[in-house]
C-alpha positions in Angstrom: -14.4 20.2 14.0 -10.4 18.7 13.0 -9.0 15.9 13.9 -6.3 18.1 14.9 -7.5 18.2 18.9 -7.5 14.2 18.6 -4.0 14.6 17.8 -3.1 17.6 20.0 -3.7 15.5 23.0 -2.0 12.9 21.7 1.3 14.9 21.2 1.3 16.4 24.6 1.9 13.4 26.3 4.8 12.5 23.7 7.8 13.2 25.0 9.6 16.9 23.6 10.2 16.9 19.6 13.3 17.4 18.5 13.5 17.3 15.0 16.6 15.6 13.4 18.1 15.5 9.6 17.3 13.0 7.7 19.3 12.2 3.8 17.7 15.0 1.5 16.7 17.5 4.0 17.1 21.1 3.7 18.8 22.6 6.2 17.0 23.8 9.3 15.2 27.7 8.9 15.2 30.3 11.4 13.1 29.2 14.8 13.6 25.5 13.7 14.2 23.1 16.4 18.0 22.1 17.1 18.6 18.3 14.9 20.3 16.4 16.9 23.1 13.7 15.4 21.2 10.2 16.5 21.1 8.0 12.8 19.0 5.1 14.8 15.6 6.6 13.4 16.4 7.2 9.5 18.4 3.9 9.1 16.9 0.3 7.7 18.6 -1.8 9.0 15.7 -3.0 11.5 17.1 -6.9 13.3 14.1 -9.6 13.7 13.1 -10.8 17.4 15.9 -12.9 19.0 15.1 -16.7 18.2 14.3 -17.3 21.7 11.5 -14.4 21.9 8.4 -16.2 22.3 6.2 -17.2 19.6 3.2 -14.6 19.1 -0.6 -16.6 18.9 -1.7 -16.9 15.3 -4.7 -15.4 13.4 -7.0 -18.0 13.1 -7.7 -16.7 9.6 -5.2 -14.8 8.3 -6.4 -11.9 5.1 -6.3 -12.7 1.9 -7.2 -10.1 -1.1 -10.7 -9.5 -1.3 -10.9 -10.0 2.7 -12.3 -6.8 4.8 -9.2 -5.3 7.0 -10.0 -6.0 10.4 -7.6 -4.0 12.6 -6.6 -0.6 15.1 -4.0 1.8 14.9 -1.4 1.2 17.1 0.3 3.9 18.2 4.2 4.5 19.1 5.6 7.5 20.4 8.7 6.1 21.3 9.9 6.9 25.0 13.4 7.5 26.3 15.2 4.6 27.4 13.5 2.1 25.7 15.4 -0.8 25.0 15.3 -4.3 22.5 13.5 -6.4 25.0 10.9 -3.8 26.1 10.3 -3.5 22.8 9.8 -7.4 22.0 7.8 -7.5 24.9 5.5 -4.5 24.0 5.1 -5.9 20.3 4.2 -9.5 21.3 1.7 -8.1 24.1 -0.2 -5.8 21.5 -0.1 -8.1 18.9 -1.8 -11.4 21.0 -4.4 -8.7 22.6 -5.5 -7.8 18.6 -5.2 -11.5 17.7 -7.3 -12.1 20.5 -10.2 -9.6 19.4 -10.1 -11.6 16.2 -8.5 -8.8 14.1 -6.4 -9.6 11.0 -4.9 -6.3 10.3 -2.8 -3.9 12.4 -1.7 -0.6 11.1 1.3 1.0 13.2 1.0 5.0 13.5 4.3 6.6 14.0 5.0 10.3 14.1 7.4 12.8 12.8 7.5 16.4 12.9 8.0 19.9 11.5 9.3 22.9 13.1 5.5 25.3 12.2 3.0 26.1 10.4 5.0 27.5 7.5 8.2 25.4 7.7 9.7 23.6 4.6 11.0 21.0 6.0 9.9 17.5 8.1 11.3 14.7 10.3 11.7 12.2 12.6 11.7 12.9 16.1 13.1 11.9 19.5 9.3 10.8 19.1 9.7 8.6 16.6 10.4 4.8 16.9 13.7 3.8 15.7 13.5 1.7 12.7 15.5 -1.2 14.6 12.6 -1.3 16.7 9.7 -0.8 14.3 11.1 -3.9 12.6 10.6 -5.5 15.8 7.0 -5.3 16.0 6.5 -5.7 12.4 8.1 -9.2 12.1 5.8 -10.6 15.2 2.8 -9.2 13.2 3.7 -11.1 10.3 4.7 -13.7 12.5 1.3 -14.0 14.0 -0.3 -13.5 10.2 -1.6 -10.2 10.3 -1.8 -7.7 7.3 0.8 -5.0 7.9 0.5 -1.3 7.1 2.8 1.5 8.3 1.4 5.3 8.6 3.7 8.1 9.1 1.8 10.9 10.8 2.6 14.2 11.3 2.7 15.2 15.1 0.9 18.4 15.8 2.6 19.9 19.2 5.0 22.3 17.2 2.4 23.6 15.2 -0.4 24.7 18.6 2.7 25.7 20.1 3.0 28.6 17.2 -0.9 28.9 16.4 -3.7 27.3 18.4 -5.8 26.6 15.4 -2.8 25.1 13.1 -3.1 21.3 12.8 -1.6 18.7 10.0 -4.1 19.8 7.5 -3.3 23.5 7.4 0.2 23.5 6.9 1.8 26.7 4.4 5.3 25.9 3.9 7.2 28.6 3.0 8.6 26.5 0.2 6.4 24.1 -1.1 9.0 22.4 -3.1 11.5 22.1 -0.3 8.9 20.7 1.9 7.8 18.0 -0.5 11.8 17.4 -1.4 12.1 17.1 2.6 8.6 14.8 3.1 10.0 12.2 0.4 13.6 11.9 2.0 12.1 11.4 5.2 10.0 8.6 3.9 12.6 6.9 1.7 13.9 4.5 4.7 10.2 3.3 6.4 9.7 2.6 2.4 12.4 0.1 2.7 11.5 -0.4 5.9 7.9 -2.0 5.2 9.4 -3.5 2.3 11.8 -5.7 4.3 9.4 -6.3 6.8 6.3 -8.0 5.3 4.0 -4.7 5.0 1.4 -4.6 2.6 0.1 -0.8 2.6 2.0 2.1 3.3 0.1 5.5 3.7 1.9 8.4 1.8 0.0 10.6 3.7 -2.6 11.3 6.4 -4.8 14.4 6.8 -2.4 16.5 5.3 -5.4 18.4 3.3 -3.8 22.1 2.1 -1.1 20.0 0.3 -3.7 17.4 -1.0 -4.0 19.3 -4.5 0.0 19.8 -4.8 1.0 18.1 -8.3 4.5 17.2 -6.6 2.7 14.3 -4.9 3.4 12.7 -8.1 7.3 13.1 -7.5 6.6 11.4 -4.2 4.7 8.7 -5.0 7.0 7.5 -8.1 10.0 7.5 -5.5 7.9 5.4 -2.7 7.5 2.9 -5.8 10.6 2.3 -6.2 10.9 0.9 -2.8 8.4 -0.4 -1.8 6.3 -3.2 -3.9 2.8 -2.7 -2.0 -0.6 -1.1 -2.0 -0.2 2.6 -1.3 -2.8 4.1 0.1 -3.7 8.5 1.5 -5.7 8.8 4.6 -8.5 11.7 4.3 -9.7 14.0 7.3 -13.3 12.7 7.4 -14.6 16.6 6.2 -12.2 16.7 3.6 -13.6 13.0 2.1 -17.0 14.1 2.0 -16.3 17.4 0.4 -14.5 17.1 -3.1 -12.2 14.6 -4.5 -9.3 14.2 -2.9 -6.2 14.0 -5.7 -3.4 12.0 -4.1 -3.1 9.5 -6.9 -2.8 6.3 -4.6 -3.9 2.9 -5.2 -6.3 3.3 -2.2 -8.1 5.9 -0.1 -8.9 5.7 3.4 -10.3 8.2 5.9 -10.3 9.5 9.3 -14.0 9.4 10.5 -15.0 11.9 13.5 -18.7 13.0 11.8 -20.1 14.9 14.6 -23.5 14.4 15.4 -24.5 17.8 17.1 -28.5 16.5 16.9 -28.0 13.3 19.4 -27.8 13.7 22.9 -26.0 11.1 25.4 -28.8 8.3 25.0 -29.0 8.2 21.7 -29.2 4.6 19.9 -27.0 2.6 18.0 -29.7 2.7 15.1 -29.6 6.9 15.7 -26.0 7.1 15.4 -25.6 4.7 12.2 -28.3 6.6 10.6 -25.8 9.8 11.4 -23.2 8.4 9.9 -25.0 7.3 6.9 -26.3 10.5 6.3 -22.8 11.9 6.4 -21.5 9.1 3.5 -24.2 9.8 1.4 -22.9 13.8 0.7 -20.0 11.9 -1.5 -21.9 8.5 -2.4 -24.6 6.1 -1.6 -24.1 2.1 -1.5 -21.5 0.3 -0.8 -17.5 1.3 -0.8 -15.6 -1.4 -1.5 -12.5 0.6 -2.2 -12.4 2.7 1.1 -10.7 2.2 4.4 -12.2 3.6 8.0 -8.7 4.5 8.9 -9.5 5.5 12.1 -12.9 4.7 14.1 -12.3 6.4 17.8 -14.7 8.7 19.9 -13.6 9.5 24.0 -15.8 7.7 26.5 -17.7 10.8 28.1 -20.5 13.1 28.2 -21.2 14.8 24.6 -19.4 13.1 22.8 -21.3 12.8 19.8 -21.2 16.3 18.9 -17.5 16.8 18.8 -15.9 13.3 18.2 -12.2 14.9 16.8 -12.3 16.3 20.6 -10.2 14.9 22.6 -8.7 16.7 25.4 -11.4 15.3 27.6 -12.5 17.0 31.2 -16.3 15.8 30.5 -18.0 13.5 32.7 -17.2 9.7 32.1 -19.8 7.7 30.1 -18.7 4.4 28.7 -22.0 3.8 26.9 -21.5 6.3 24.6 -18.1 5.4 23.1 -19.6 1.7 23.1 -22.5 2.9 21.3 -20.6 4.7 18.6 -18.4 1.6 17.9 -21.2 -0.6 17.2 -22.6 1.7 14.9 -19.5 2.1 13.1 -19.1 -1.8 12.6 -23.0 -1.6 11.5 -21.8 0.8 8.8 -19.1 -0.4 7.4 -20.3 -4.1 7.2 -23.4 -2.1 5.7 -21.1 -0.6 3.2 -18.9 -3.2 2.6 -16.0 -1.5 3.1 -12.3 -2.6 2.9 -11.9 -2.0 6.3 -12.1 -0.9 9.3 -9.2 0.6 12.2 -9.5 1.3 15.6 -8.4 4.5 17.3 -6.0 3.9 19.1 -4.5 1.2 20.7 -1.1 2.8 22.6 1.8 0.6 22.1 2.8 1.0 25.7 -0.4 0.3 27.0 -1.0 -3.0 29.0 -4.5 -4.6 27.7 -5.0 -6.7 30.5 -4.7 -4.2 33.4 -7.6 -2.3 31.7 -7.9 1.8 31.5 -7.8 4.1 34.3 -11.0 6.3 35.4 -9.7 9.1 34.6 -8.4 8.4 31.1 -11.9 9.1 28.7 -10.0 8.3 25.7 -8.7 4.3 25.6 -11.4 1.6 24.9 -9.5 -1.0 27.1 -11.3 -2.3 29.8 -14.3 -0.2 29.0 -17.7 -2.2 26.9 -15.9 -1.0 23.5 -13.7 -3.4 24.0 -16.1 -6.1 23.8 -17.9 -4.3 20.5 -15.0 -5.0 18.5 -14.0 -8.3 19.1 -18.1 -9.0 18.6 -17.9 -7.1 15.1 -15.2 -8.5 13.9 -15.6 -12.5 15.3 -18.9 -12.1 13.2 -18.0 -10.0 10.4 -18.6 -11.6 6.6 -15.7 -12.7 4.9 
């Protein structure tokens, strides 16, 4: 099972994609999507929050190297209409909620796109935040003292639309060298971008596995160097970890973890499903993994759950206990491991903590006794 249904559902309530040029691209191919002329998205030139924006609370602890990462993904598909002060409001709202589960580490998920399968070229989106406004929420997380990382990540609604088995990490550009010409342009201003604006980790890459063994990830990564001083760091599709070595030559590896469990029913135990996942870490090593990064820890709040994590279109019945379950085993684990860190899937940058989730939304953890799992794991968490 992919990750790619976890994102599939996740691009279908994006607004349309409409791909636009950035500097470097090729020009579009037959069947690509129209680019439009908007320059908001590929500059860096992001402003700070107006002086009178008020302040964001403060980590109580702030990380320091050699500290766990103790964070979620937020994600931001960026809706029409938004405007500076939504945006101000939105950032300070998510970032008080995760300083107020005692994380110290938020990672912001943005997406871009490609016209298929077999296209050669990528880019932002009408989807996309705007770097203006990225730079928003990245100067109240610093403000607040949390560690910064920015992940790109490739939307997957023009790929189903083509093929309903395509996802991120089965993509066959047509031309391979135009494609990776095209990924590093797009890039080049969220470099500068999480330069400016207090980042310490940029991913180069997430889940993007039939490119993984390209030798022109070299090219890319020398060019992200140059702009950007920090950690960079490839996020693995949880099979593709576990497999084989995966080549990106980054200074850290992280990975997406939806093991499924097909053996455990609904009342499985915490102890059942950490024993799972263990079993699933041990095919590529046993004892600790102090180098590697949960990038994303997620599983949808219903019936069944366990055997099909990546699954998230939903339509089961609603049961709470087992996404709560499968959090606190993945805190267990990873404290067990002694891992780098840990990221929660997903925290939507839109999303209102405090007025909880809706019944008929399986997928958030907000309002729901996950919630309370992570500000438990990481209030007690060794550091």
């Amino acid at each position: 099972m992919r990750t790619r249904l976890r994102g599939l559902v996740l691009s279908v309530l994006s607004v349309p994609l409409v791909l636009l040029l950035t500097a470097g691209c090729v020009s579009p191919g037959a069947g690509a999507p129209a680019p439009t002329t908007a320059p908001a998205n590929a500059s860096a030139n992001a402003s700070a929050p107006a002086s009178d924006s008020p302040a964001p609370a403060r980590v109580a602890r702030p990380w320091r190297p050699g500290d766990p990462q103790l964070g979620a993904q937020v994600l931001w598909y960026a809706y029409p209409g938004e405007t500076d002060s939504s945006v101000r409001t939105n950032a300070l709202r998510t970032v008080n909620y995760m300083v107020g589960k005692h994380m110290n580490a938020i990672s912001v998920t943005l997406p871009f796109a490609t016209a298929g399968p077999t296209a050669s070229r990528v880019g932002a989106s009408a989807s996309t935040p705007s770097a203006r406004h990225l730079g928003m929420l990245l100067d109240t997380a610093a403000a607040a003292g949390l560690r910064i990382t920015l992940r790109p990540l490739l939307d997957e609604q023009s790929l189903v639309a083509r093929d309903p088995l395509a996802w991120r990490g089965s993509l066959a550009p047509a031309d391979r060298a135009a494609w990776f010409r095209s990924y590093e342009a797009f890039l080049a201003p969220y470099l500068t971008l999480a330069a400016r604006h207090h980042a310490s980790t940029f991913v180069i890459g997430a889940e993007l596995t039939s490119l993984e063994d390209d030798p022109r990830w070299r090219s890319v990564i020398a060019a992200a160097r140059k702009s950007f001083p920090g950690e960079l760091s490839y996020d693995a599709n949880w099979d593709d970890y576990v497999s084989r070595h995966v080549p990106v030559p980054v200074d850290h590896l992280g990975f997406d973890a939806y093991f499924p469990l097909p053996g455990l029913g609904d009342d499985a135990s915490v102890a059942q499903i950490a024993e799972g996942w263990q079993r699933w870490l041990d095919r590529k090593s046993t004892g600790k993994l102090p180098r590697i990064v949960l990038s994303e820890v997620g599983i949808i709040a219903e019936d069944g759950a366990y055997r099909h994590p990546a699954v998230w279109k939903g339509g089961g019945k609603l049961n709470p206990t087992v996404q709560q379950r499968w959090f606190e085993a993945a805190c267990q684990v990873a404290r067990d491991r002694d891992m780098a860190g840990l990221y929660w899937w997903n925290l939507d940058f839109h999303a209102d903590p405090a007025a909880g989730t809706r019944t008929d939304s399986h997928t958030s953890f907000l309002g729901r006794p996950a919630e309370a799992v992570i500000a438990s794991c990481f209030r007690t968490w060794p550091r």
